[in-house]
N, C-alpha and C positions, 0 to 999 in steps of 0.2 A: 221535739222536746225542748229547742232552745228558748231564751226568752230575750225580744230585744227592748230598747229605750224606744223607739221611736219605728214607725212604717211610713214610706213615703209612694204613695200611688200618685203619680205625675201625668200631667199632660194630656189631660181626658182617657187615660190607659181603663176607666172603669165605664165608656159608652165602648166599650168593643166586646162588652160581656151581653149575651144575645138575648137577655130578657133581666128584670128586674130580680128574679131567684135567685140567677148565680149571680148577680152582685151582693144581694144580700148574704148569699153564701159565701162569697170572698168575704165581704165584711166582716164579718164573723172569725173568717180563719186569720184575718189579721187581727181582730181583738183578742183570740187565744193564743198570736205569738209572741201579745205585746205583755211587757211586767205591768203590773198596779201602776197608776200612775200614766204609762207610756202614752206617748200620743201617738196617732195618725195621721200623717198629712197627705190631704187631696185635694190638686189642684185641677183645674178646667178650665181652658177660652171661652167654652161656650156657656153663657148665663143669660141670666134673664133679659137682661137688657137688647144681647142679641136675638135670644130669642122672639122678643116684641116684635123689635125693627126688621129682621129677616134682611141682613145685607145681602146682597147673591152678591160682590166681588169684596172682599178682605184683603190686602196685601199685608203681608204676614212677615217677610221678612224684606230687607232693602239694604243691602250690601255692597261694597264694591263688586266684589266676585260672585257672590249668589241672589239671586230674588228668588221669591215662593208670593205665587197669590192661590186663592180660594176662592173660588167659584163654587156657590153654595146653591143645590137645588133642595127645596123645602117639604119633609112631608104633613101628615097631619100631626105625628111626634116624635120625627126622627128627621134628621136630614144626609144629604148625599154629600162630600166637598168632591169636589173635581181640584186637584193640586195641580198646580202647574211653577213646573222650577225651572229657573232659568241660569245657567252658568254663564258667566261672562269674566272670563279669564283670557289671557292668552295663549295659555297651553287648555283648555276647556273652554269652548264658544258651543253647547248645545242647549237644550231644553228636554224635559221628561214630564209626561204625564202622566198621571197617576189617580186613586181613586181610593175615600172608604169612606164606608156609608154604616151609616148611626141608628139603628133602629127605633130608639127612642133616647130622646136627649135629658138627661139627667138636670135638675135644676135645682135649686136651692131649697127650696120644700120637699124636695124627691130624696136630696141629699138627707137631710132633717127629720126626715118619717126610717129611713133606712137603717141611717146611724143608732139611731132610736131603737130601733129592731132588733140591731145588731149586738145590744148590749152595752153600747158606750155611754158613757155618765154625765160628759156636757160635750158641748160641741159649739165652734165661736166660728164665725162667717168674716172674713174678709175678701175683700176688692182688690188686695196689692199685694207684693210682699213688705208693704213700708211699716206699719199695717194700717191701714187704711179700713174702718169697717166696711162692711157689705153691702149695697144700696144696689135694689133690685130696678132700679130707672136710670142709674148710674156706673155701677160698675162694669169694667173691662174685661175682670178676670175672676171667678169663684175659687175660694182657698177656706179649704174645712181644715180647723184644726179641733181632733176627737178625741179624747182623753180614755183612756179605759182604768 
């Protein structure tokens, strides 16, 4: 029953929903918790861009104390990361592997048909958080911002 300013789906948190319904169903339950007005913000690494080139290794983060790469296996519209992190501390000197696999990779048009579905009234694409617009040969990072 509450209603808020703003929802924030981070981090590709919307390619771990196991087919394209429950996303469009999530979408949905966040335009009905948003006020008039409210936005939606989703962010994702993975866009078009990436999706063209298909890197199989991404380094992801590069820290004194932490690395994380990605090692990316590709399917026909999903793909697997293989994570591998690495601690390099002096109290933490290991590594962990890890795994999640994306059944189907959400993209800028996928976003755009959904949101659309869902009820939201515009919807603007950005590249950054600088804002930088969206260039599907170009950009690093997808960022919906969806007005209900």
């Amino acid at each position: 029953d509450r209603q808020f300013d703003s929802v924030a789906c981070l981090s590709s948190s919307l390619l771990e929903m196991p087919d394209e319904g429950e996303v469009l169903r999530a979408l949905k339950s966040m335009r009905r918790v948003l006020k008039d007005g409210g936005v939606l913000i989703i962010s994702q690494g993975t866009t078009d861009k990436m999706w063209a080139e298909k890197p199989r290794f991404i380094p992801a983060v590069n820290r004194p104390d932490f690395s994380r790469v990605f090692v990316i296996d590709y399917t026909e519209r999903g793909a697997r990361f293989n994570i591998l992190d690495l601690f390099h501390r002096d109290d933490r000197a290991e590594f962990k592997v890890w795994t999640r696999e994306y059944k189907r990779i959400l993209l800028k048009d996928d976003h755009e048909k959904l949101l659309a579905e869902a009820g939201f009234s515009s919807v603007d694409f950005y590249g950054s958080y600088s804002p930088d617009p969206y260039d599907k040969t170009l950009s690093d990072q997808l960022i919906c911002i969806a007005v209900r």
